[in-house]
Structure formats: C-alpha cells, structure tokens
KEDREN-131346 format. One record per residue (C-alpha): residue in three letters; residue number from 1; x, y, z. Coordinates in nm, 3 decimals, always signed. Example, Ala and Ser with C-alpha at 12.3 -4.5 7.8 and 13.67 -1.06 7.14 Angstrom:
2
REC res   n      c1      c2      c3
REC ALA   1  +1.230  -0.450  +0.780
REC SER   2  +1.367  -0.106  +0.714
This chain:
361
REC res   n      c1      c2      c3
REC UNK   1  -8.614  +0.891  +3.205
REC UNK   2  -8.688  +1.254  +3.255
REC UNK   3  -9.023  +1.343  +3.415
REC UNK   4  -9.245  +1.625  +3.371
REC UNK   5  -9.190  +1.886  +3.583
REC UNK   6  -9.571  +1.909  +3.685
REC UNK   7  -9.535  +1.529  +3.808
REC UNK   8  -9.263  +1.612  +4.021
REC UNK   9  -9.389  +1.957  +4.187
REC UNK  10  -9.738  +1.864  +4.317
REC UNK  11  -9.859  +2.089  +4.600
REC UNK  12 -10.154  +1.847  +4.563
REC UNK  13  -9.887  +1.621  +4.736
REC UNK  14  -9.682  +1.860  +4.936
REC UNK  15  -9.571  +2.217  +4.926
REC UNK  16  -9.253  +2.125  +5.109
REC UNK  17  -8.952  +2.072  +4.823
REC UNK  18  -8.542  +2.061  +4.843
REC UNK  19  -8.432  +2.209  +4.543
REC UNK  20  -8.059  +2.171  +4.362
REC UNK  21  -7.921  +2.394  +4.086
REC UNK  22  -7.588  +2.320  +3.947
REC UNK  23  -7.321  +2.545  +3.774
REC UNK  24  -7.204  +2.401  +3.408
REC UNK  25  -6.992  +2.103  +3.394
REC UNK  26  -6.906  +2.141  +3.799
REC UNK  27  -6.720  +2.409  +3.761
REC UNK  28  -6.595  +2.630  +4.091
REC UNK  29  -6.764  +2.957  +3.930
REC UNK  30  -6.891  +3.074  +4.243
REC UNK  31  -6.571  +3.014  +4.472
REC UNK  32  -6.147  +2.970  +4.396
REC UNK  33  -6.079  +2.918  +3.989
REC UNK  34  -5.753  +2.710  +4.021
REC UNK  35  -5.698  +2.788  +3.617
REC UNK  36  -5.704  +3.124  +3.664
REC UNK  37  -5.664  +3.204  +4.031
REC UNK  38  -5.956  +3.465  +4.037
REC UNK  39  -6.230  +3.415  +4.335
REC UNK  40  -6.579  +3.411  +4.290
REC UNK  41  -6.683  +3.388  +4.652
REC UNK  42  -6.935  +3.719  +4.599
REC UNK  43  -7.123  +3.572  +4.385
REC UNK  44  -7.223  +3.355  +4.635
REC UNK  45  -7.395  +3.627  +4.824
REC UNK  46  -7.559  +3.707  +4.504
REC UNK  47  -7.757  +3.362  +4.509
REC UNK  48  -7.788  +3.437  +4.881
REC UNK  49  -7.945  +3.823  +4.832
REC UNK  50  -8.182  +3.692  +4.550
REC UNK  51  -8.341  +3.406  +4.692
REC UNK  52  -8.419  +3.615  +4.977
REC UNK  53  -8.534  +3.897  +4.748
REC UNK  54  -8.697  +3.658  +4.554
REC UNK  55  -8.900  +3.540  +4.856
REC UNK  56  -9.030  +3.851  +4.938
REC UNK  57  -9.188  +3.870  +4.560
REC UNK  58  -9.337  +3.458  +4.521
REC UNK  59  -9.550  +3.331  +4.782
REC UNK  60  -9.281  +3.101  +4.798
REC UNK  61  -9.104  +3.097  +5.155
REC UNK  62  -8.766  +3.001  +5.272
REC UNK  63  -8.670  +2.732  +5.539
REC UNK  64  -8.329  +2.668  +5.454
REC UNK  65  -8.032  +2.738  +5.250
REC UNK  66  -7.669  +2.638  +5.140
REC UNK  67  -7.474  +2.822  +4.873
REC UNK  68  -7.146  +2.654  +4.811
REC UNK  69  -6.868  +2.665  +4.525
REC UNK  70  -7.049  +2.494  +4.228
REC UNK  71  -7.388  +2.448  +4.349
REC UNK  72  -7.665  +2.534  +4.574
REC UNK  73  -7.996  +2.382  +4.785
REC UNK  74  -8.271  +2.556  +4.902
REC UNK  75  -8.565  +2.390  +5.090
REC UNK  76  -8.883  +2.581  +5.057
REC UNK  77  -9.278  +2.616  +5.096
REC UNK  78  -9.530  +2.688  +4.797
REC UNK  79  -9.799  +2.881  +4.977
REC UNK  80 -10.084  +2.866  +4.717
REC UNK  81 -10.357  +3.031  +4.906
REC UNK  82 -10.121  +3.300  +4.972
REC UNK  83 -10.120  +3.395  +4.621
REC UNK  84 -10.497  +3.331  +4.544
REC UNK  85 -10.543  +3.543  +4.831
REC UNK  86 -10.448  +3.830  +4.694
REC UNK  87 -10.585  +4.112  +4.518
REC UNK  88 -10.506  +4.197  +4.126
REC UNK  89 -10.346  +4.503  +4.217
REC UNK  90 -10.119  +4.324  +4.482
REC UNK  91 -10.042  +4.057  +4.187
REC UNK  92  -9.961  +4.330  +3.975
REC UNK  93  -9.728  +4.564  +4.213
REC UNK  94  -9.548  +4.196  +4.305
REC UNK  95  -9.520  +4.125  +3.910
REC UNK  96  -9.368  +4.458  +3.800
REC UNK  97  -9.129  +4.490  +4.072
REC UNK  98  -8.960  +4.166  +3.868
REC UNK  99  -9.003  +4.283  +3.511
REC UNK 100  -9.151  +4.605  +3.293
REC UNK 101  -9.477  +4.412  +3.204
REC UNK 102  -9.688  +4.482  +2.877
REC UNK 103  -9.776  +4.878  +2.808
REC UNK 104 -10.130  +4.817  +2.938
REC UNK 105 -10.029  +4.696  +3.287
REC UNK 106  -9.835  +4.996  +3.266
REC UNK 107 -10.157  +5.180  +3.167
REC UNK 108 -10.337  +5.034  +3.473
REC UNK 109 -10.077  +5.108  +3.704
REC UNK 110 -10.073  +5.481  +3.649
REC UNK 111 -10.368  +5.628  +3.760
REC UNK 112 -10.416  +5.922  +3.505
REC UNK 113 -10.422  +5.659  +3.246
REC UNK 114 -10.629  +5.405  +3.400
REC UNK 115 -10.887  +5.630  +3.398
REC UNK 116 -10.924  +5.630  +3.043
REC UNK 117 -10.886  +5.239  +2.957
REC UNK 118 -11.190  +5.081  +2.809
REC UNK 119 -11.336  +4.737  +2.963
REC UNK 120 -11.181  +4.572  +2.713
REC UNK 121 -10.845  +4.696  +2.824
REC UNK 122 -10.931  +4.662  +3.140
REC UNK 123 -11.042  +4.262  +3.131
REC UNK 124 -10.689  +4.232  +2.950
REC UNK 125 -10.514  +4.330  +3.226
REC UNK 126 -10.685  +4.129  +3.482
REC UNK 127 -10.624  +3.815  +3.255
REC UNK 128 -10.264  +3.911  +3.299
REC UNK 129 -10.314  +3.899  +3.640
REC UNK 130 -10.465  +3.576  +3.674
REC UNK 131 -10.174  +3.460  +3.464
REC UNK 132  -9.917  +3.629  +3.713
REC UNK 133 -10.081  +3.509  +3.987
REC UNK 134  -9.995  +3.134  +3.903
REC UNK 135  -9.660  +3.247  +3.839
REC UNK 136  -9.623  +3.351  +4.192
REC UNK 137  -9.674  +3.044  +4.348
REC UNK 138  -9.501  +2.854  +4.017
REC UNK 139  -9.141  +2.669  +4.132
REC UNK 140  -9.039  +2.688  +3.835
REC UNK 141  -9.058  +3.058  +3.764
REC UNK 142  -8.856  +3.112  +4.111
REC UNK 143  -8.646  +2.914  +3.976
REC UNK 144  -8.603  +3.047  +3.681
REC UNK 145  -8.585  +3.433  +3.769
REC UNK 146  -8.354  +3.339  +3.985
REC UNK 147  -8.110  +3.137  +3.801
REC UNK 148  -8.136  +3.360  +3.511
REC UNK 149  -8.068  +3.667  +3.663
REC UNK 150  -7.757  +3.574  +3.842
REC UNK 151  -7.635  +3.367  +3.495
REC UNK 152  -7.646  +3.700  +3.274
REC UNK 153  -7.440  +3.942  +3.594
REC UNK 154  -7.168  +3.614  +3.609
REC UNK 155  -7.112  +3.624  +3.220
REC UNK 156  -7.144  +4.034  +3.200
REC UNK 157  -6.892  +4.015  +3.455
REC UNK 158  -6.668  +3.726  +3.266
REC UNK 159  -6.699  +3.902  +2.940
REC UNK 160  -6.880  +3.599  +2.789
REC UNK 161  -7.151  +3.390  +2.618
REC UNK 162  -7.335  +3.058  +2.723
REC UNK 163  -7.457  +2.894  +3.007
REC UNK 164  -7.398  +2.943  +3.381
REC UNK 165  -7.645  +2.661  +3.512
REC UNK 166  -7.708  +2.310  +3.412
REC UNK 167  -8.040  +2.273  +3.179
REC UNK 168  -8.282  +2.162  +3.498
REC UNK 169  -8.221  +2.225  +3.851
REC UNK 170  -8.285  +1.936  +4.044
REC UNK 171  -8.604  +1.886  +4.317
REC UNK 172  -8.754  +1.646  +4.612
REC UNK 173  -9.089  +1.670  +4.743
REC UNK 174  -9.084  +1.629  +5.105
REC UNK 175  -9.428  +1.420  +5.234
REC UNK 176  -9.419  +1.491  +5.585
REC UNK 177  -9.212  +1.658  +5.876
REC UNK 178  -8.934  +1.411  +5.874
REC UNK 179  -8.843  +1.443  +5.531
REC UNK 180  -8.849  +1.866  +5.626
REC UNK 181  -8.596  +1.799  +5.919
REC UNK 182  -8.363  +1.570  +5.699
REC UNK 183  -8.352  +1.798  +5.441
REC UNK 184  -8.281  +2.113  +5.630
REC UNK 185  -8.027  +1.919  +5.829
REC UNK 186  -7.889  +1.812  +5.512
REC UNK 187  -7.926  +2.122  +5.332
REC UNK 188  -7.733  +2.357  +5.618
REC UNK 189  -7.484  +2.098  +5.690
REC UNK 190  -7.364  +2.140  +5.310
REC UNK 191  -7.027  +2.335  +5.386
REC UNK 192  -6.926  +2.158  +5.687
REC UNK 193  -6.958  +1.839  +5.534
REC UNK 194  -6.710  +1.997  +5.253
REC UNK 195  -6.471  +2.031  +5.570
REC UNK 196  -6.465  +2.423  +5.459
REC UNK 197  -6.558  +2.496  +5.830
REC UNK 198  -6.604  +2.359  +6.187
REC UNK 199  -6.913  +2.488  +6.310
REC UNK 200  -7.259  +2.635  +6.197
REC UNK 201  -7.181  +2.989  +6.250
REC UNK 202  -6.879  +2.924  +6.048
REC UNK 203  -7.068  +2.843  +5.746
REC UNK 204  -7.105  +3.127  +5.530
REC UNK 205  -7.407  +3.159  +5.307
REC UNK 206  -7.599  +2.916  +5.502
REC UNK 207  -7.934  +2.977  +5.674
REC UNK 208  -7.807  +2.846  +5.961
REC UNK 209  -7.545  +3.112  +5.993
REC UNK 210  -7.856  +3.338  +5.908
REC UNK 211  -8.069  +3.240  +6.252
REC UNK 212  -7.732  +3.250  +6.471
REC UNK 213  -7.553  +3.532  +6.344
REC UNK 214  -7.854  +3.785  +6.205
REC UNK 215  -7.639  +4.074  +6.211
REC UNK 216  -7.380  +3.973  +6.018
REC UNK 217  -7.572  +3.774  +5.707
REC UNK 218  -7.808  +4.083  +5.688
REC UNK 219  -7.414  +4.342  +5.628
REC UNK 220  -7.335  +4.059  +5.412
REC UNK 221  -7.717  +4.075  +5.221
REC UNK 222  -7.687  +4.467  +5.211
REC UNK 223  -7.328  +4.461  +5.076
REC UNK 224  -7.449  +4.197  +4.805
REC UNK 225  -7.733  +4.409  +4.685
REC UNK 226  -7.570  +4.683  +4.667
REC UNK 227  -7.329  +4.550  +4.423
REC UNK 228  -7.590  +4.403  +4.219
REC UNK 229  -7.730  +4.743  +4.186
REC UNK 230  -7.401  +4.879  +4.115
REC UNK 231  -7.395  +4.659  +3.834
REC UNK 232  -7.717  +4.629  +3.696
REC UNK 233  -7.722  +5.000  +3.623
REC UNK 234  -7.477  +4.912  +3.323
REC UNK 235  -7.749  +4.643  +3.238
REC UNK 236  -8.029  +4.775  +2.970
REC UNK 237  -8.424  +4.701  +3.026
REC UNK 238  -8.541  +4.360  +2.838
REC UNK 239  -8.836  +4.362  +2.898
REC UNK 240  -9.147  +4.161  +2.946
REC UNK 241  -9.057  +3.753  +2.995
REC UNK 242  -8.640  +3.855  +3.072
REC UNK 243  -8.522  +3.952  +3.423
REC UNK 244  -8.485  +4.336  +3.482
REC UNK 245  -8.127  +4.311  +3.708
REC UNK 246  -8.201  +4.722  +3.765
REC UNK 247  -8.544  +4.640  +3.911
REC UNK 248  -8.432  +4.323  +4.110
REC UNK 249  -8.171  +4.476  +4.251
REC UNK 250  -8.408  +4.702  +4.434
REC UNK 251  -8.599  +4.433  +4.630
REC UNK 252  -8.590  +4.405  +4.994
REC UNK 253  -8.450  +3.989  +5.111
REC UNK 254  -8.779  +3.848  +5.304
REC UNK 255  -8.685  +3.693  +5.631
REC UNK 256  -8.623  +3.324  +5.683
REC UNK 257  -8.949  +3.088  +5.804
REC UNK 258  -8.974  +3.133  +6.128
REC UNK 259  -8.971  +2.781  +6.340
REC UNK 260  -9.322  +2.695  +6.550
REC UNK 261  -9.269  +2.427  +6.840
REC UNK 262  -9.639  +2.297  +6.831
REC UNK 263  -9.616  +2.255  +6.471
REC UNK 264  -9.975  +2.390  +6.380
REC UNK 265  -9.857  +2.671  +6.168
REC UNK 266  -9.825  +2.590  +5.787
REC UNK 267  -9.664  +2.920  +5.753
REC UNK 268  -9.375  +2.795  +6.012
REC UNK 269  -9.132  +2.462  +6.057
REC UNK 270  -9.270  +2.237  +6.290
REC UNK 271  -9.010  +2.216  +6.584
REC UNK 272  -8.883  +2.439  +6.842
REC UNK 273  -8.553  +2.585  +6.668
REC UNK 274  -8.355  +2.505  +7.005
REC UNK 275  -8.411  +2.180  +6.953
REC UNK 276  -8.313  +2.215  +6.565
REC UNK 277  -7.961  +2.400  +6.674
REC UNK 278  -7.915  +2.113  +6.894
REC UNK 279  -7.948  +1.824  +6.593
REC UNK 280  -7.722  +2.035  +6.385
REC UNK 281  -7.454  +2.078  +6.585
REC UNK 282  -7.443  +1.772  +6.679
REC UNK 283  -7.465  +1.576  +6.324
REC UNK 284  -7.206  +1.814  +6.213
REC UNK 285  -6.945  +1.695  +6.476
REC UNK 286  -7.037  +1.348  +6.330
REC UNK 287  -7.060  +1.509  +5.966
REC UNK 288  -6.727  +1.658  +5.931
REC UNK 289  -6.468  +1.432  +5.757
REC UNK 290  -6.172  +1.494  +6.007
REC UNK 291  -6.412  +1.407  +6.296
REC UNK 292  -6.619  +1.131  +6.158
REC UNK 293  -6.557  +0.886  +6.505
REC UNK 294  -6.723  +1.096  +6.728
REC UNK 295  -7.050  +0.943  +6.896
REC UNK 296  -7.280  +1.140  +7.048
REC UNK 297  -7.367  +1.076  +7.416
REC UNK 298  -7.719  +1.095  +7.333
REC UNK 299  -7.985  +1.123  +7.058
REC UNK 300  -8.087  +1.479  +7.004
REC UNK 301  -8.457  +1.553  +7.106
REC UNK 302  -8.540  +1.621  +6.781
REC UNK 303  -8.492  +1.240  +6.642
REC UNK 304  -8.644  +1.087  +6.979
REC UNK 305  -8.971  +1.303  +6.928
REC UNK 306  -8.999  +1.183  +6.571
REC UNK 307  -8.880  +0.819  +6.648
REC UNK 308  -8.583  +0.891  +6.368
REC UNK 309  -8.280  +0.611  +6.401
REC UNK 310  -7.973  +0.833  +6.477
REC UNK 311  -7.701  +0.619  +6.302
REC UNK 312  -7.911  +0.577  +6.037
REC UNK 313  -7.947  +0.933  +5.962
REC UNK 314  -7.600  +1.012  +6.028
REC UNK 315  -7.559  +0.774  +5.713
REC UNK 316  -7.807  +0.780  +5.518
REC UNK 317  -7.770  +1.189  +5.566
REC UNK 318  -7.465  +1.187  +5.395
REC UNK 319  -7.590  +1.101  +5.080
REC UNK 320  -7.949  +1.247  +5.089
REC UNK 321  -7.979  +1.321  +4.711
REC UNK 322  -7.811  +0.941  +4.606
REC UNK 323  -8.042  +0.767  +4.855
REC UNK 324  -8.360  +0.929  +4.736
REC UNK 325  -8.524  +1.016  +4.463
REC UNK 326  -8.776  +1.253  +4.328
REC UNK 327  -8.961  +1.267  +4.697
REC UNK 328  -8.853  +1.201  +5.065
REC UNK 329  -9.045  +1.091  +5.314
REC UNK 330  -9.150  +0.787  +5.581
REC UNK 331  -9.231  +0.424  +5.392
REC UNK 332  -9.585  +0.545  +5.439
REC UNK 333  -9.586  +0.860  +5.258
REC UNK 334  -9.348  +0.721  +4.976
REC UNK 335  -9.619  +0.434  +4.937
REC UNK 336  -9.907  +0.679  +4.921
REC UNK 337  -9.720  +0.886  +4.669
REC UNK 338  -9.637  +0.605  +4.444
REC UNK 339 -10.028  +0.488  +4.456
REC UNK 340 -10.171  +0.857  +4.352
REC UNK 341  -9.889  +0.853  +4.092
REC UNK 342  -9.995  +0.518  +4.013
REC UNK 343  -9.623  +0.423  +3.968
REC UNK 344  -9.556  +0.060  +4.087
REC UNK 345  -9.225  +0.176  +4.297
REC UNK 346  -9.028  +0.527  +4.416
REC UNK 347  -8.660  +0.530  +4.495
REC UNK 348  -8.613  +0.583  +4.850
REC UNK 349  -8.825  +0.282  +5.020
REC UNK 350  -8.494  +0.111  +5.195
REC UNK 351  -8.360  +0.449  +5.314
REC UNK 352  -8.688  +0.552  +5.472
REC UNK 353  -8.752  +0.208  +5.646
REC UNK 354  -8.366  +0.297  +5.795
REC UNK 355  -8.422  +0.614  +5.884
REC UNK 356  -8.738  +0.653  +5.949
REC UNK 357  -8.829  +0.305  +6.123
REC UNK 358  -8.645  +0.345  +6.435
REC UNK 359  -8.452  +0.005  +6.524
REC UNK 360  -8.592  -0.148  +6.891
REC UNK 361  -8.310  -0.145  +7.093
C-alpha cells in the first residue's frame, strides 16, 4: 500500500533521507541506447549541475550523490530552521530565481513599484512568502523542480511527449548516524558496484569523485550548465507553478556538506572524511563483482567506532533499498519510529540487528 508522502518525510523524525528517482520503464535514457546507439551520458551531468544548483536555492543540503544510467540517489538534510530563519525578502529573491512568480511579487521586488502597493498588496505578498518559505524546506518540491526540469530539456531534446521519470521517486528516512554512513556508502558506491569502474575517483557523477577530484567535477558542473543555458534559451517562460529552464540555468551548484569529526554540527556529517575515504575504498574492493573474494585485513575505523558488523554490511549493503524499507536505522530507532507511527512493525528490523548489532567475536 502506498503511503502518504507526509508519513514518510517527517523532519519531526529525522531530516536525514536517501532519495531514488527512476527513469520510465528502466530505460538507459541517461547513458548508451542499444536501440538506437545514441549516448545520453550528458544528461547525467544535468542531474548532477541541478541538484547542486538546486541546493544552493532549498535549505535542503547535499551529503551524497550517484547519477547512473537509469536512475539516481541522493542523500540529503532538510534544514528547517534554515528556512524559518530567513527574511521575506531572502524567501522571495530564493523563490524567483526558480520561477517568474505572480505580478505582485514582481511589484514588490522592484522598488519604484513597491513604493506604491497598498497594505493589502503588500500582506498578499508576504502570504506568498510564508507559502514559499515551506516550499524551501519541502522534499517534495526539490524533488519535483528538479525532476521536472530535466524531464522537459530530455524530451525537447528527443523531439517528444510523455514522461521521463516514474510517477514517485522513492525515499528512506535515516534515524541516526549509522543509517547516514550506510547510505552514503551505499549511495557513492552505486557505479562501482555496476562494475562501470574500479575506484572512487573513477566514478563519474558521484560525490565521491566530487571531494577527491574538486577540480575536475566543478569543469564538468560548468560545462553542464552551460549547456543547459544553451538550451533553455530556445525554451519559452511558463510561468508561475512550471520550472523556468532560462532562470535555472543561471544558478550557481552549492558545495557538498562538509564532513565534522566530532559530530556536533547538524549542518555537517558526523565523521572525519579520512576515515569515510577509508570505508569506501575499502567496501568497494569487496563491492565490485570481479573482486567480490577479497577480505579486508582489518575493519575500517569507521565501523569499529560505531560498533557496525563488517560482513554484515558488506551484505546487507548490497541490497540497501530490498533490505529496508521506508526508514533505516539501528533496532532502536526503527522501534521508536514504528511506536510514534503507531504501526505494529517496519521493514528493516532483521537487517539492522545484522548490521547494526555487532556479533561478539
């Protein structure tokens, strides 16, 4: 059964969330097209480029990323009091950098007319910026600007009609810094797991390429928005509610969460990125399917801090979306979740007592 999308983002519960969208029927239309032979591979820098545009627009921050053939993940934070922090105008100037907004926002914005705007107009515009506000820190409108946005450039560009994305992307709250480390390992461990490269600076359009290879993800960001601009110039304005590719386009990519080792920042990840470098490279010589016997010589410090069972992750890590459901987290959290939900069970209890309930030796 299908649940309400306000069930399954609470920031109540957590701000932390992995998020899945899906090209129709599974298609390759963001990589090789064996029917026709044509490659898509930009348009995976155009996923890339907006969701770090979009970042710097939601209060809605980045931690990790995979873009691959047919689909993508993104694991994020909702920063709520970032957006209630700040001012109308700021709301406003965020708002219309994404669409044209109604005539009086316009009004507002322009200081020779705002001086002539009545209350009434006045109180108007500040109820749209209460509403835009929410919006800021809403999943589902990230999601949705950016999904639509790069759905209408694919089908200009294929000369057709119809959907790009399946109806709902997919998402999994994460209750507490284990479930965060999982899914980013999971998350930038996408393409070698595919076998379509050996190491993490190999993996294009990965966040992990991103922190180890800076240079060359922000040519590859700048060469993507530049042919989005390219393109959207062709694009007419649609106004309030539709995304504006022309004014997209335009937006500068936020950088990536930064990582804090003591873990007290909410604005950061929790562990020393050293220490997250180490985990990934060494899952993915465990990950990748032509080198699935090796065993490391010892459990990275990452896993020993949190009292996470190596094999366990190794395998239960392959199959992170199959083995839990609508939230990840230790047997704890998933318990406490299912009580405030007042549901009498959550996927995921066996795979956290694995993973998460390291074995005595």
């Amino acid at each position: 059964m299908t649940r309400p999308r306000s069930e399954l983002v609470s920031v109540a519960d957590t701000p932390w969330y992995h998020v899945v969208s899906r090209c129709v029927r599974r298609a390759f239309l963001c990589g090789q097209d064996a029917l026709t032979g044509r490659n898509f591979d930009h348009r995976r820098g155009w996923i890339e480029a907006r969701i770090r545009q979009l970042a710097s627009i939601f209060t809605i921050d980045v931690a990790a990323y995979a873009v691959m053939s047919n689909h993508y993940h993104i694991v994020l934070r909702i920063d709520r009091a970032r957006a209630h922090a700040l001012s109308d105008d700021e709301v406003l100037e965020r708002w219309t950098k994404l669409f044209t907004g109604p005539l009086l926002v316009q009004r507002y914005q322009n200081p020779e007319t705002r001086a002539v705007m009545d209350d009434a107009e006045v109180a108007r515009v500040m109820e749209y910026a209460a509403l835009y506000r929410e919006r800021l820190s809403d999943l589902s409108w990230f999601m949705r600007v950016l999904n639509e946005g790069i759905a209408r450039e694919a089908n200009r560009e294929d000369g057709v009609k119809g959907r790009f994305w399946e109806g709902r992307f997919k998402s999994q709250a994460l209750l507490d810094e284990e479930a965060v480390l999982m899914a980013m390992a999971y998350v930038d461990l996408n393409p070698i797991r595919a076998a379509v490269c050996e190491t993490p600076e190999e993996s294009d359009y990965t966040s992990v390429q991103a922190r180890i290879l800076p240079e060359k993800v922000d040519a590859r960001l700048r060469q993507s928005i530049e042919a989005m601009a390219a393109e959207s110039q062709e694009t007419p304005s649609i106004g309030e509610g539709k995304t504006e590719p022309a004014r997209q386009a335009q937006l500068t990519p936020a950088p990536l969460m930064p990582f804090d080792a003591t873990g007290r920042e909410a604005w950061a990840i929790p562990f020393a990125f050293a220490d997250y470098l180490e985990l990934v490279e060494t899952l993915g010589r465990c990950l990748h399917p032509h080198k699935r016997g090796f065993i490391p010589e010892k459990t990275p410090k990452l896993l020993d801090r949190l009292g996470i069972d190596l094999e366990a992750f190794i395998n239960r890590g392959t199959h992170f979306l199959q083995e839990f459901g609508h939230a990840v987290g230790k047997p704890a959290s998933l318990i406490d979740l299912a009580a405030r939900r007042q549901a009498k069970f959550l996927r995921g209890i066996h795979a956290a007592q694995s993973v998460f309930e390291k074995r005595a030796a």
